[in-house]
Every structure is written in C-alpha cells, then in structure tokens.
N, C-alpha and C positions, 0 to 999 in steps of 0.2 A: 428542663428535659435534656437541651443539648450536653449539658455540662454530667448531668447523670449517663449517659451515653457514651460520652470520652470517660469517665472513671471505670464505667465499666469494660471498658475494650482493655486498659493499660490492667497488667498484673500487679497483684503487692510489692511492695518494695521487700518486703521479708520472707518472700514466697519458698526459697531456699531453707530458711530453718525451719517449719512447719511440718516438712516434706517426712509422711511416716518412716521410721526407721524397717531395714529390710528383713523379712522374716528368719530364721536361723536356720542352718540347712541342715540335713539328713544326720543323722543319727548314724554311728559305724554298726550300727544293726539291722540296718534297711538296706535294701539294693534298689533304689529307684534308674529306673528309667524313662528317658522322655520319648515321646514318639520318633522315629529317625536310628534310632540307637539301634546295638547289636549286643545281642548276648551271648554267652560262653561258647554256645554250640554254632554261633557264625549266623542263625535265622535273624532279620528284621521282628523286632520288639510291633506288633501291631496294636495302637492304641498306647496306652501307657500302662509301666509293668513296675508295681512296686510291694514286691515279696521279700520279707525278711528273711535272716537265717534261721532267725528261729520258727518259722513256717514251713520251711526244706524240712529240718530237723523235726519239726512235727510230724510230717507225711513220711520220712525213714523210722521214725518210731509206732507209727500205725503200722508200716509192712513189717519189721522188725517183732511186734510183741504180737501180729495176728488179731490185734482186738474184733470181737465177731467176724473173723474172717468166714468167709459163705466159702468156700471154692477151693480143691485142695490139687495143687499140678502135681502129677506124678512124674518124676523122671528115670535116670536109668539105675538099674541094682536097687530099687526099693526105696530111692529120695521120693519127698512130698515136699514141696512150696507152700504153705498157705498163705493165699489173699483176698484180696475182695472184689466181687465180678463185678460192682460197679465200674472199679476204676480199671479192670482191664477192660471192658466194654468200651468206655470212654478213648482209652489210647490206643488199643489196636483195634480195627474194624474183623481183621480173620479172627481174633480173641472171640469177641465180639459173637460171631457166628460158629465156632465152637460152643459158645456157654448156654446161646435156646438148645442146642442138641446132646446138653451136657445132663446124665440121667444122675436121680439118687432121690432118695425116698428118705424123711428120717431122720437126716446129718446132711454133710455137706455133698454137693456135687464135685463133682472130678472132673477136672482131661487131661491130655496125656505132652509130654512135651520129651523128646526122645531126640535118640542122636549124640546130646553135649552131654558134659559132665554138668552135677548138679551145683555146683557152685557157680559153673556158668548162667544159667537157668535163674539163682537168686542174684545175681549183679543186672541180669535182662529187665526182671520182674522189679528189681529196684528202681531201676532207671524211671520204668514207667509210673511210678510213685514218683518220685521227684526230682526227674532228670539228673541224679547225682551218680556218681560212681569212682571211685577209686582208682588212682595212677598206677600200682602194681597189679587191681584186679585186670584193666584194660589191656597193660603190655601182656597180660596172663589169657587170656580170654579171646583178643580182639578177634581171631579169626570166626569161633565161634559166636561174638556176638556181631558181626558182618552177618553172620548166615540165620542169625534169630530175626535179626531186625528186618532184612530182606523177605522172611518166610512168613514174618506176623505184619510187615509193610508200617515200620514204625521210623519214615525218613530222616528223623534228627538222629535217631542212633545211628544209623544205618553211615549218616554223614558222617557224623565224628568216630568212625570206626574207619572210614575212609580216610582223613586226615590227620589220625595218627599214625595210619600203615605209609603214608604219602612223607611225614615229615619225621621217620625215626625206625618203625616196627617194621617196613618191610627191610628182609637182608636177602643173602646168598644162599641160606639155609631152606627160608619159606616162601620164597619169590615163585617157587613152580603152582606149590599150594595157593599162594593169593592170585594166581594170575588164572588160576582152573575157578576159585572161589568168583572171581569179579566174571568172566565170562559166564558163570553159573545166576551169578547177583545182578547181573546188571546194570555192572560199572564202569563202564566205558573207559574214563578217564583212569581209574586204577588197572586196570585190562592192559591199556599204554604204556603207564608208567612201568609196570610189570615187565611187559617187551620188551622195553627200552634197556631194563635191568639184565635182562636174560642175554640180550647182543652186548650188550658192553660189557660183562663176565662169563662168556658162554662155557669158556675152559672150565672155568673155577663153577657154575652152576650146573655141569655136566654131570659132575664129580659128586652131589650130594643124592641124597638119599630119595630126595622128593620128584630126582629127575627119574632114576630108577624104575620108584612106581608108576611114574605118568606113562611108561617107556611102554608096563604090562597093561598097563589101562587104558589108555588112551595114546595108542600108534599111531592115531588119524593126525592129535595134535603135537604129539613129537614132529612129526613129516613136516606140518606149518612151521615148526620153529625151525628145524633144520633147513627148509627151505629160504624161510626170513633169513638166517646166516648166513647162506650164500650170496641172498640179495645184499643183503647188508656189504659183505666183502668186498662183490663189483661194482657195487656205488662207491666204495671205499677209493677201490682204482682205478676207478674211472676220473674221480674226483681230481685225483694225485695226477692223473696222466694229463687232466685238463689242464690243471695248474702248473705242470711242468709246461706242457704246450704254450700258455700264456707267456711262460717269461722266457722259451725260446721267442717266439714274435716281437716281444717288445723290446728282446735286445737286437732284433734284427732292424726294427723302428729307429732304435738310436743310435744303432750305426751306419743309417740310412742321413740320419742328422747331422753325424760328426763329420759324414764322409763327404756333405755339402760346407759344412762349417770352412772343412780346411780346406776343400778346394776353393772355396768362395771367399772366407777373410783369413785364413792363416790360422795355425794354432801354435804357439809356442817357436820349435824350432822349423816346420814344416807347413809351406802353404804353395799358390802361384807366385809364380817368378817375378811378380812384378810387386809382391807383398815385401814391405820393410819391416824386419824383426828389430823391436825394441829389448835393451836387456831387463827394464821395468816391465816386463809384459805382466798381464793382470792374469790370473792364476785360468783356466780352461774349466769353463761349467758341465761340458760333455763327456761324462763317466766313460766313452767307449772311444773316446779318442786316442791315449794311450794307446791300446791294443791294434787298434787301425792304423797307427801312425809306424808303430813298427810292419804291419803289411803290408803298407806300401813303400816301406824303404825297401823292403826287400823284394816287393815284384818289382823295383825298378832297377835293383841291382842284380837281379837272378837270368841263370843263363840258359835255366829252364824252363822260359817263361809262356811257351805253348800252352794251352789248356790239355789239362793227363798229364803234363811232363812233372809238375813239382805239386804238393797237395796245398801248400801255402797260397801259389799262386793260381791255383784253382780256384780256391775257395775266394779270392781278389774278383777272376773273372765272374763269381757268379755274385759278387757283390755290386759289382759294377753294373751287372745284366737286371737286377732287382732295384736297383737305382733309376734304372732308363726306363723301368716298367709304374717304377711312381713317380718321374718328374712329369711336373706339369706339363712346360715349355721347355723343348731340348736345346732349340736357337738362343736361349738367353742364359742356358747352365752352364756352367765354367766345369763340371766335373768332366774327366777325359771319357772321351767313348760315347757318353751318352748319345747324341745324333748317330753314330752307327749299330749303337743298339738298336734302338728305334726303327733304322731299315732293316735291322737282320729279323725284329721280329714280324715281319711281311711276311716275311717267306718262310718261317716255323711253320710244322705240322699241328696240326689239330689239335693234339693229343698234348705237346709240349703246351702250346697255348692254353689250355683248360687246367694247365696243372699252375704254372706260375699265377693266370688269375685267383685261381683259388687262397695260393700263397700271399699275393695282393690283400685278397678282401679281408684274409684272417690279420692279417698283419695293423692295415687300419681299424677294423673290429675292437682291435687287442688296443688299441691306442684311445679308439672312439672321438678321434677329431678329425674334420673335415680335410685335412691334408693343406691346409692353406700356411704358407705364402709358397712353398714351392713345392709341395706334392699332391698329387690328384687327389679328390674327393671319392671316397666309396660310392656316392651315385653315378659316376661316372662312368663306373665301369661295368663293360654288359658282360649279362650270365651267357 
C-alpha cells in the first residue's frame, strides 16, 4: 500500500507529451469576445459576445429587403421606412410605446418620425438592426442622429454620435448648432467641448452662419456666451498679470541672494575689503549678480547719492531697505546698512510698514522656502 501511495503522488515521467494539443482559434468570420472586453461602440461586452459578420449582414438584409415587415415610419415629403416592431420595440422603449398606440386595420401600422431627412431616419433604423452604419452616412447625419437617439433614448448611438463630433465632426462651421443640440440632448461633456471651441475661435465663430441664427433665436444664450468671453479675457489677464508678478518677486529674491553672496564671500571682481580675488576664480552661479555688481559700483561712485537724487541709486537704497526687512540676524550680516535699517524701521508709519510686509510675504510665497540660512521665514512675520 505504501509503495502504491508514493507512485501515486509522483506524475508520469511523460506527462508532457500526453498533454492534449490546443484547440484552433476563431475563424476571421467570427468576432468573439471574452468577458472584460469592449466593443466598437466603447460599451463593456457583458457575458460573452460571439456574432459573426455574417449575422450583422443578416440583420441589414432583414431591414434592407422588409421581409414581413409589420410597421411602416413615415417621414418628411412622403418617405416610409418599413420595419419590424419587434425589433424596434426591443431597442427603443419610446419606439416601444409609439407602436401599442400605433393604429391600422388591414395592412401595416404606421408612426410618424419627422424633423430629419429620410435617409437620416433609415441609417437610425439600421443601427438599431445591427448596430452598423456607415462612415460618410455619420459624418453626413451625425447631427441628426445625436437628436434621434436622444428623442428615442437609444445610449449607444447617442454615444458614438458623441465621439465622432468630439474626435473630428465638430468645426467652426457647426460648433454653434452642436453646442444648442448637446444642451438640448443632454450632453454635458459635448455642451463643454463646444464652449471650449466657441472661446478659443470666437472671431472666426462669430462670423458664420449658425452664430447669426442663435443671435435671432436664442438672445438669452448669445448674452451667456458673450459673457463667457469676457470671463475668459480676464482670466486671461489676470493669469498674465500674475505671472508677470511672479517673476518680478523672484528676481527680487535673487537679488536679495547675490546682494548677500557678495557682501558676504566676493563675486568675481567685487566683495568685502578683506576678500582676496583669485584670477582662477570659479565662474558666479548668481544670475542677478552681474546687474547688481554694476549698482553698486556706481552708488559708490555717484555724487548723487541721496535717495530722489539719482534713479539708480534709489533703486540701491530700496534694495538695501528690502534686504534689512528679510535678514534674519542684522549683528552677524556683513551687507552695509542693514542694522540701520532695522532701527529706521521703528519709527516707519503704519501705512509704509503694511506695504513692504506685504512685498516680504509675496516675495517668499514666490520662492516658497523657509528663508533659511540668512533670511526670515514667512511664519515669522505678523499680519
């Protein structure tokens, strides 16, 4: 028994070549799909979905040739659709409740389907046979079948009428018409895209035909858009003003840097008296040192060096004064002036002091670091 017990745990020694060979796959006439999968129109496949083409091709040739078709759509100038109210019963629920209230005695029953052209009307009614339709009928149609699928509540057309206007169909021409259609259909996300279109070409969408009509028709939602423009504009400039503001701030951050660098170790040809310039010196990482190095040659040599007297060395004293208002410790800064800044701002009014913190907090905001090793931290300083 033992010995039959270990033979049985251990596998064959040739358990590999036994091993059935694997079945052959799909046939280029079948469309399978496994569960998980997506098909044409973007829906999840629920369950497993394995329809041939020549199953499609069957169901366009039932709508196609009418065979017993029960049900005849009337549409505009005297077109008739014939189909079969099974299958529009099955795919639209409004169909659906049309067809109990659909009279005729005799022959077939009727309803009516008005508004599109009737070529629009048989590419709808195909669909719903066999979810197929045609690349020039759709760029030809889309609008109208957006508003079939929405009115008969048929969500896969309705979708992929949505995602060809999104990735090709909508222009400059019909953006006004899709954007009145989506806020009629509701669709949100085409509603947006639309907007989005109309502010980013609003010259050139002014100018067509479809803005005209909305103009005599709907005044309520011209005013929205023309409003939207406006907003648009001053977010525009607002945007630009910030961003100008930013990189005023952060050049005034690193010329707060350079203006410690070279009072503190030397840059180049310019530092404290007690710095020895090598002619190997290593090249200056401080972009705003240049420009500073010439402002301070020249408030040391200028003879109009009052603050008002010269614009140059104005602009020195109030670099100097925005230095003393961010150094940490003024006892231990080698930059000139600092400790008399510092007493002169005791005795500032109110009003000067609320304005340069202000200029303070923007300044580290714009930089967003703690101000360490030699300038104050933005918590430190009170509102």
């Amino acid at each position: 028994m033992g010995k039959m017990e270990m033979s049985a745990k251990q596998p064959p020694q040739d358990a590999n070549n036994i091993c059935p060979a694997p079945p052959p796959l799909p046939g280029p006439a079948t469309n399978c799909g496994r569960k998980g999968l997506f098909m044409m129109n973007g829906s999840q496949i629920r369950g497993y979905s394995c329809v041939s083409t020549a199953t499609r091709d069957l169901w366009d040739s039932l709508f196609d040739g009418g065979y017993r078709a029960d049900i005849a759509i009337k549409t505009d100038y005297g077109g008739i659709v014939y189909a079969h109210s099974n299958i529009l019963g099955m795919a639209s629920p409004v169909l659906r409740g049309m067809l109990k209230q659909a009279k005729g005695f005799g022959k077939k029953r009727s309803i009516t389907i008005h508004g599109v052209p009737q070529d629009a009307v048989r590419v709808f009614i195909r669909f719903l046979y066999s979810s197929c339709y045609e690349k020039e009928e759709m760029k030809e149609y889309v609008l109208q079948l957006l508003v079939l699928s929405h009115a008969y509540v048929v969500p896969q057309l309705k979708q992929i009428c949505e995602q060809h206007l999104e990735h090709g169909l909508l222009t400059i021409e019909n953006v006004i018409d899709v954007l009145q259609l989506a806020l009629l259909c509701d669709a949100p996300r085409l509603s947006l895209i639309s907007h989005r279109m109309i502010l980013s070409n609003f010259k050139s969408v002014s100018a067509t035909e479809g803005w005209k009509a909305m103009k005599k028709s709907h005044p309520a939602l011209e005013k929205e858009l023309l409003e939207s423009v406006i907003d648009e504009e001053n977010m525009r400039k607002n945007k630009i003003r910030k961003s100008n503001e930013r990189k005023i701030y952060l050049q005034l951050y690193e010329a707060m840097e350079a203006l410690v660098h070279i009072c503190r170790d030397g840059c180049r040809t310019i530092g404290p008296h007690d710095k020895d310039f090598k002619e190997d010196q290593a090249p200056c990482n401080y972009a705003a040192c240049k420009g500073l190095e010439l402002l301070i040659r020249h408030f040391a040599g200028c003879k109009l060096r009052v603050p008002g007297g010269c614009v140059h060395c104005k602009r020195m004293w109030q670099l100097l004064e925005l230095h003393s208002r961010l150094c940490a410790d003024s006892s231990l800064c080698r930059v000139p002036l600092c400790r008399n800044f510092k007493e002169k701002i005791r005795k500032q009014s109110k009003k000067d002091e609320i304005k340069w913190k202000m200029l303070v907090k923007k300044i580290l905001r714009t930089k967003r670091i703690g101000g360490a090793p030699f300038f104050v931290s933005l918590n430190s300083i009170s509102s």
